[in-house]
N, C-alpha and C positions, 0 to 999 in steps of 0.2 A: 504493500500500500504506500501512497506516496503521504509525501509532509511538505509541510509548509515551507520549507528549505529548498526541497527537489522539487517543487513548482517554481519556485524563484528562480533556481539555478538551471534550470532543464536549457539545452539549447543543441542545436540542430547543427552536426556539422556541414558544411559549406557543400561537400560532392552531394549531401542527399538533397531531394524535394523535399521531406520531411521528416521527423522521427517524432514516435509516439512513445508516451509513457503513460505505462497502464496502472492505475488504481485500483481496485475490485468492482465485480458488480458490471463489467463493460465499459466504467467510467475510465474517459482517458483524455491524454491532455496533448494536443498536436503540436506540435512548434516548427514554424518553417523557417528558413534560412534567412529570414531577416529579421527571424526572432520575435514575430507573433505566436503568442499562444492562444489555442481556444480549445473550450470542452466540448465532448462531444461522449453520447452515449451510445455503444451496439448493440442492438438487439436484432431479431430476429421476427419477421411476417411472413406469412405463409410460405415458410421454408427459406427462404430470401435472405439475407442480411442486410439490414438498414440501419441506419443512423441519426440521430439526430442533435443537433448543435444547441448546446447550451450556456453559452456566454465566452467573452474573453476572459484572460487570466491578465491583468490582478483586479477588473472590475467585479470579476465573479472569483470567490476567494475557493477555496480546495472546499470546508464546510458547507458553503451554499452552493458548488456543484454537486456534490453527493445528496443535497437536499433535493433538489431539482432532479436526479439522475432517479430518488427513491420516488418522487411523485410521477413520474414517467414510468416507470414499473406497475407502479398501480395501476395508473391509466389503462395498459398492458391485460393486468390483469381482472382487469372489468369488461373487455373484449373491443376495448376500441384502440387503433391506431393513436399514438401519442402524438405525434411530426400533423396526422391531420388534426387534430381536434384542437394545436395550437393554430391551425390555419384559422380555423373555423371562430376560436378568440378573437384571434387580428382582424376578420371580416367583421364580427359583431362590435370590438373596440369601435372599428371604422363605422359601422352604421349608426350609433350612437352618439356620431353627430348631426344624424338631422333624425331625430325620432318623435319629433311632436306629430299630431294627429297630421296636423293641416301638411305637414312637410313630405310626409310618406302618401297623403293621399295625394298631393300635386304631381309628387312621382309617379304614384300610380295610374294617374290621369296621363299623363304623358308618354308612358309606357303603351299602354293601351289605348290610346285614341286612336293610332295611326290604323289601327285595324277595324275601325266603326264605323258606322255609318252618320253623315252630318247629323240627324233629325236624334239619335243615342250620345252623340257628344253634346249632343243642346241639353238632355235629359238629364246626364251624370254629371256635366259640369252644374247645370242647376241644382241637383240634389243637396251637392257638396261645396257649393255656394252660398245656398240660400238654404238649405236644416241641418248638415252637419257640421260644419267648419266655423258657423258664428258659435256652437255649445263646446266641442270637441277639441277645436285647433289648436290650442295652446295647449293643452295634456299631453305628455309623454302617449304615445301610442300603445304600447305593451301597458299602460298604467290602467285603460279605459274598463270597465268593468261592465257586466250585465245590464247592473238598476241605472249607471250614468248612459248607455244605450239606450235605454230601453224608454228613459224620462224622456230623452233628444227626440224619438221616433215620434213619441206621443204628444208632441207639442205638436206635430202634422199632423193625428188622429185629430186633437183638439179642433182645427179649424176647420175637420168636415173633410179633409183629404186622406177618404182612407185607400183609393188605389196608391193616392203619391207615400203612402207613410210603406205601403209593401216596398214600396219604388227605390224609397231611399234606404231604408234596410237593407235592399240588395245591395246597391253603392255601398255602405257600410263594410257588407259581407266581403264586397271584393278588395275594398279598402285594408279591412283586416289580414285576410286571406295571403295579399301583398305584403304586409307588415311581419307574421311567421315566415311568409318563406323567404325572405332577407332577415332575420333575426333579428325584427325590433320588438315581437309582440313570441309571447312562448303560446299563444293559444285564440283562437277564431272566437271570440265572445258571441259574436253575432250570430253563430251557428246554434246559439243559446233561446233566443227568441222566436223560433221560428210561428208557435205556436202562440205567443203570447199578443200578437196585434188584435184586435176587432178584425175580422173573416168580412172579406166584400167583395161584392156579387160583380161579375162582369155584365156590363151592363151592354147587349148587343144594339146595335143599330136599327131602330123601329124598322118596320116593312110589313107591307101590305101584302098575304098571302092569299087570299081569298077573292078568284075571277069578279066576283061579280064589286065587288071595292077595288080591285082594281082597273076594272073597264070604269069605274067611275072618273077614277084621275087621271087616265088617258085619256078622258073627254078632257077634263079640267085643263091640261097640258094641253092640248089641240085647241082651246081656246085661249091661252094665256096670253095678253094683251101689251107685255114688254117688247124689247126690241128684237128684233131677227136673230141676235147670235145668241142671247142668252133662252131666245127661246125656240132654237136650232137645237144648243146645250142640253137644254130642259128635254125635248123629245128624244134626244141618240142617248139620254141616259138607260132610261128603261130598255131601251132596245140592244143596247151594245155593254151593259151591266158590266165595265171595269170599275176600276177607285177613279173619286172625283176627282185627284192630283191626275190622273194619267189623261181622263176626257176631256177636263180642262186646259192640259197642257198639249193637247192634240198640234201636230204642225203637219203644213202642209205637204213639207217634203216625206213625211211619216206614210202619205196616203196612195195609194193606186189604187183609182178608180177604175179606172179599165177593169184591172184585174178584181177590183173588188175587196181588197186586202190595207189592213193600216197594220203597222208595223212597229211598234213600240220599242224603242231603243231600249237596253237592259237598263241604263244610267238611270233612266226616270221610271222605273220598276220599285215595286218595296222591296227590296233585296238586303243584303248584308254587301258591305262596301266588297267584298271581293265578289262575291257575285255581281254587283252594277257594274265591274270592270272588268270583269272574265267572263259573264254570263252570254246567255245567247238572246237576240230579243223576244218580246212576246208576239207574236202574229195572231193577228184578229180578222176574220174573216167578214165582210159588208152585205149584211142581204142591201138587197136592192132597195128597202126603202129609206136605209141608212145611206148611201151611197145617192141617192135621189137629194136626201135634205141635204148632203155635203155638197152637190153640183149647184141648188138654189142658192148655198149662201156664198160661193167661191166669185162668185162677181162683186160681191160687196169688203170679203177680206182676204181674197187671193193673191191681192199685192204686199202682203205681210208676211212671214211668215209664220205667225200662229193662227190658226180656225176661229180660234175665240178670245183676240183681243181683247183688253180693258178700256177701259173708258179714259183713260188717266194716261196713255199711249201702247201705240202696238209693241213693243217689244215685251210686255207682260203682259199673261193671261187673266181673264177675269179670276176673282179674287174667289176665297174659299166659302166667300160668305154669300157670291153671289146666287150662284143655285138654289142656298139653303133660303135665304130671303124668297127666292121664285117660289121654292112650295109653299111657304107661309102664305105669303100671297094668294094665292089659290086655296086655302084654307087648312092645309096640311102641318102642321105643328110636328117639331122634332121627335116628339114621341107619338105620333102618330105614321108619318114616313120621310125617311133621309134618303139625302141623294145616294150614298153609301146602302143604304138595305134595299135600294134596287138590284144590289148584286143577292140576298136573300129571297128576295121577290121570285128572281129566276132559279136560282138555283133550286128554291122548293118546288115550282111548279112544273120547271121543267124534266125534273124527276119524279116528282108523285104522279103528275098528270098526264105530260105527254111523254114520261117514261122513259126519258133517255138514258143510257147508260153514265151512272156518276161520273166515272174518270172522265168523260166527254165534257162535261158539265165542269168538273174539277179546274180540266185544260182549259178552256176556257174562261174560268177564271184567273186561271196563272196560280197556282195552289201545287204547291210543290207535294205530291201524290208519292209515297214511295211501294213498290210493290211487294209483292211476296218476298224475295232473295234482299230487300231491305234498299234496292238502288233507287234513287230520285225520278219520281216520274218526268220524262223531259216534255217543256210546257211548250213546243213549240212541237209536236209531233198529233197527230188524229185531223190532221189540215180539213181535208176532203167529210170527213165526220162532220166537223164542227162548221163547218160551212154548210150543210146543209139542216143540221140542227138550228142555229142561226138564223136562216130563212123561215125555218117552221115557226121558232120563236116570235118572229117580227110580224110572219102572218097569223098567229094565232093572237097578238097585240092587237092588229088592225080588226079580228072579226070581233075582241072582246070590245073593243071600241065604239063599233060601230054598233053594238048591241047584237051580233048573230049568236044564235046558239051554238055554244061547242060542246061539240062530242070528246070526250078524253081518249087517246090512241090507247091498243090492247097491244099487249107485247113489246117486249124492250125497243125498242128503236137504234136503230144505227150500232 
């Protein structure tokens, strides 16, 4: 065993790289030819020989290498790698300077936005803007506890927001979540809550399913007394049942008449950002009487290039409010029908009634279907289908309209 003398004096002659001198226990003390010494301990991982360095010599004295040499033994002996679990200190050292709430969650925001979609970074930065970060941000992040979560969420409950209080829970969850696996937090508190919010109901998009209230407000709409485009808008909604962002934002270069085909770019799809960027578009096929009311209004905005200009200039489409204001108008109240549940409209009828097979109906809503073997239904496939579904659609609209009896088709269709 060495002593406090043969540390001091230990020195390397000049022809070697180095000379070691060993203590017990693996501990040994390296000195290279210009006469630095450092400790270092051997052991052994999965059969392997490893080492690891434990200070210079004379800052680390012979007594506190053997102290350091016996704590790395233990380590050893409790089954973890000693050389990693010192990493894994200096990584948490290092995080431990930015561990407040507000600090890990901007990271985490940062981290993750690049993969979202614009309308999810509006949402998560809101969360964590405006209900966690004014209660939360200054707290050490590993400090945050169940009842201080659980008080912050319920301040959203208070004012009547109980889908946004699940909302920001979530943000929390992922916040935390972030926090463990960089080693500012030993544990997901949020994971703790899950049952503890007020339970609230999704609340779907009104919509009229029943022929005979629906042939009501297809007159209603055939008489609506607004101007051409918004009441163009108003009639291809029920007929062509996409989301009001996508009918709204209809452009002309989207359209082939001829063919009878409008073509939705992935970008302006509800997608997840890599899907709007790697996706394929949606293809929507034109019965003729949707393809009719696009040929009426393209002398009035075909120098633009959106179908349904605003009022406030061509280069934006009419606004989110404006459709919703046309059924009011016409007497239709939000919870009675939305532009929005005319995709429910069709989608019921045209399966209970005239029988179409769902995936058809699916497709054309753009509804990511996956099949039996688990792969994604691809939304631009059943063309020829849906094209002619489409037509039955549009003419079963016109005869509920006009008031003719319909008979409901027997047997699946298409």
């Amino acid at each position: 065993m060495l002593t406090d003398a043969d540390c001091k004096n230990a020195k390397c002659p000049p022809e070697k790289k180095r000379e070691r001198f060993a203590d017990s226990g693996g501990l040994y003390l390296e000195v290279s030819p210009n006469g630095a010494r450092r400790w270092f301990w051997k052991y052994r991982k999965q059969g392997k020989e490893g080492r690891m360095a434990l200070g210079s010599y004379p800052a680390v004295g012979l007594k506190d290498a053997r102290a350091a040499r016996d704590t790395a033994k233990n380590i050893k002996a409790g089954g973890f790698d000693p050389v990693q679990e010192r990493k894994v200190g200096h990584l948490k050292a290092a995080a431990n300077l930015g561990e407040t709430f507000e600090l890990v969650a901007r990271e985490w925001y940062d981290r993750k936005s690049p993969g979202w979609s614009e309308p999810h970074c509006i949402r998560e930065l809101r969360n964590l803007n405006k209900d966690l970060i004014p209660w939360l941000g200054a707290r050490k992040v590993g400090d945050v506890d169940t009842v201080e979560l659980l008080a912050t969420v319920r301040r959203v409950e208070a004012r009547g927001a109980l889908d946004v209080a699940h909302r920001v829970l979530g943000t929390a969850r992922g916040v935390l979540a972030y926090a463990v696996a960089t080693g500012r937090a030993n544990r997901n508190v949020a994971l703790d809550l899950a049952g503890a919010l007020t339970p609230h109901r999704t609340k779907h998009f009104a919509a009229i399913t029943e022929p005979a209230k629906l042939a009501e407000l297809l007159r209603a709409i055939r008489g609506y007394q607004g101007g051409p485009v918004v009441r163009t808008a108003l009639q291809l909604a029920p007929v062509l049942f996409q989301r009001p962002n996508e009918l709204r934002g209809m452009a002309w270069a989207e359209l082939d008449l001829d063919a009878a085909l409008w073509t939705i770019p992935a970008v302006r799809m509800k997608r997840t950002k890599h899907g709007k960027e790697n996706g394929s578009p949606h293809v929507v096929p034109l019965p003729k009487q949707a393809v009719e009311l696009l040929r009426e209004l393209q002398p009035l905005t075909g120098h633009t290039a959106l179908v349904f200009p605003g009022e406030r200039g061509t280069t934006r489409p009419i606004s989110d409010n404006t459709l919703r204001t046309a059924l009011q108008t016409l007497g239709y109240a939000s919870d009675v029908q939305t532009v929005h549940g005319f995709r429910a409209t069709a989608r019921t009828i045209l399966a209970e009634r005239l029988e179409f097979d769902p995936l058809i109906v699916e497709a054309q809503l753009a509804h990511a279907v996956k099949d039996a073997n688990g792969r994604a239904y691809n939304r631009t496939s059943y063309i020829e289908q849906r094209r002619t579904m489409m037509q039955a659609w549009a003419d079963y609209l016109d005869k509920l309209r006009i008031g003719a009896d319909i008979i409901p088709l027997h047997g699946k269709a298409a």
